[in-house]
C-alpha positions in Angstrom: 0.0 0.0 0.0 1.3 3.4 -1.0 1.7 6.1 1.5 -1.4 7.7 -0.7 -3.8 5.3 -0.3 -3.0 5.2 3.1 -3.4 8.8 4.1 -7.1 8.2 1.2 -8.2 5.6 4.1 -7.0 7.9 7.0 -8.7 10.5 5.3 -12.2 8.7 5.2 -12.3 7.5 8.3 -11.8 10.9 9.6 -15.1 11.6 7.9 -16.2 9.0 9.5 -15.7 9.6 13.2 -16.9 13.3 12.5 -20.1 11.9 10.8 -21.0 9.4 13.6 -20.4 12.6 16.6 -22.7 14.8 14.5 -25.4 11.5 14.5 -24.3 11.3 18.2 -27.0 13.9 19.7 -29.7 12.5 17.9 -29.6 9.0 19.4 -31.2 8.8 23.0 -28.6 8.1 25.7 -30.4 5.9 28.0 -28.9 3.0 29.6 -30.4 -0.4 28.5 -32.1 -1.3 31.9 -34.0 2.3 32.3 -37.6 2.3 32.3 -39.0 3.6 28.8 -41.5 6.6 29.1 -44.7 4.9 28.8 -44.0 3.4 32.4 -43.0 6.8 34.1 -46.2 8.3 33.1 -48.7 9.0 35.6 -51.9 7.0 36.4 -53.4 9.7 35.8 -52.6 9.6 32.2 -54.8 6.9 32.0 -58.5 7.3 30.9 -59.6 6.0 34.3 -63.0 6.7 36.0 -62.6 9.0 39.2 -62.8 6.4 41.5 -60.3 4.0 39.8 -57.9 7.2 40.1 -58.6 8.2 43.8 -58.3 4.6 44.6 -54.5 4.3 42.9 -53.3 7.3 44.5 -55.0 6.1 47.9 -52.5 3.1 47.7 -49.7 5.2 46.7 -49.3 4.1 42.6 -48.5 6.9 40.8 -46.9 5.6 37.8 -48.2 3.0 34.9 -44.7 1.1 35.8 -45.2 0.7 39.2 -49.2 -0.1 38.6 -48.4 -3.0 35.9 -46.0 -4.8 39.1 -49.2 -5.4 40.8 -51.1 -8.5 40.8 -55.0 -8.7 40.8 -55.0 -9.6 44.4 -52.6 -6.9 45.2 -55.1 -4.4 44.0 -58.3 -5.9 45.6 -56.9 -5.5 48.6 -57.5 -1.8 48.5 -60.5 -0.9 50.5 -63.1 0.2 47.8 -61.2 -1.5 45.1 -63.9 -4.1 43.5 -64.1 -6.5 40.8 -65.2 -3.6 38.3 -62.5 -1.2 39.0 -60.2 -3.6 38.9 -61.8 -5.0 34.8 -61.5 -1.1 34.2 -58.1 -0.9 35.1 -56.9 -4.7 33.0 -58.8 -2.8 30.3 -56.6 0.6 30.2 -53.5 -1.3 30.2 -54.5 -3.9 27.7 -54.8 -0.8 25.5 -51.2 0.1 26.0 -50.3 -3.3 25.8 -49.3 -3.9 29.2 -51.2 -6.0 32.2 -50.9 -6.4 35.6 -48.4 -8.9 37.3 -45.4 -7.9 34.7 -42.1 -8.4 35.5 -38.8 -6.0 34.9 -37.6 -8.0 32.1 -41.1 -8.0 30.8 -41.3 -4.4 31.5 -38.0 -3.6 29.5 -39.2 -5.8 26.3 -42.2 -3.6 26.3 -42.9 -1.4 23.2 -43.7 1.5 22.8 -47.3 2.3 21.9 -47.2 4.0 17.9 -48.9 6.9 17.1 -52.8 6.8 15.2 -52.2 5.5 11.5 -53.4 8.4 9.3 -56.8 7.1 7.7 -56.9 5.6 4.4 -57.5 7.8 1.6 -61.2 8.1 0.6 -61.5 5.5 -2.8 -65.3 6.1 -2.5 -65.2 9.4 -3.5 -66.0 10.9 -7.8 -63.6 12.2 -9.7 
C-alpha cells in the first residue's frame, strides 16, 4: 500500500468519526435497563374513572410502571377497590399493551405504543 492510499483511508475515516459525533446527539442516551417513558407516566394519564384514580393514589401508585408490578390480588386489597374497578383498570393497560403482574424483564421488552395510523385515503369518492 502506498503512502497515498493510506493517508485516502485515513482521510475517510476521519469523515467518519466526525459523521457518527454529529449522529451522536440525535440517538437517545439511556442506559439499556432504564424504564421507557410509557411506564414513568402517571396514572393519571390513563382514561380512568374517578374512582379508579382516587383509589390508585389512595395506595400510593403513581406511575403506569409501578401499577403494571401489581397482581390482581394486590389491588383488591384496596379498601373500595372491587371487581369492576379492577376489569376497568386490566382494560386501560391492555390498550397500552401492558397488564398487571409484569415483571422487569417484561417491562424492559415492552414497546412503545405508535402513534394513530393516518386514515386511508377516501377511494369512494367521484372524480
Amino acid at each position: 500500500m502506498t503512502p497515498i492510499e493510506l493517508q485516502l483511508i485515513l482521510d475517510a475515516l476521519d469523515r467518519i468519526a466526525a459523521a457518527v459525533k454529529s449522529l451522536k446527539p440525535l440517538l437517545p442516551d439511556r442506559p439499556r435497563d432504564e424504564r421507557p417513558p410509557l411506564l414513568e407516566m402517571p396514572v393519571e394519564s390513563l382514561d380512568l374513572s374517578t374512582r379508579a384514580r382516587q383509589l390508585l393514589q389512595f395506595a400510593k401508585i403513581t406511575t403506569i410502571g409501578e401499577l403494571v408490578t401489581k397482581y390482581d390480588r394486590d389491588l383488591l386489597r384496596i379498601q373500595g377497590f372491587g371487581k369492576t374497578t379492577l376489569r376497568e383498570v386490566k382494560r386501560e393497560l391492555c390498550d397500552l399493551g401492558l397488564s398487571l403482574g409484569m415483571k422487569p424483564l417484561e417491562l424492559a421488552a415492552t414497546p412503545q405504543p405508535s402513534p394513530p395510523a393516518a386514515p386511508p385515503p377516501d377511494s369512494s369518492s367521484p372524480d
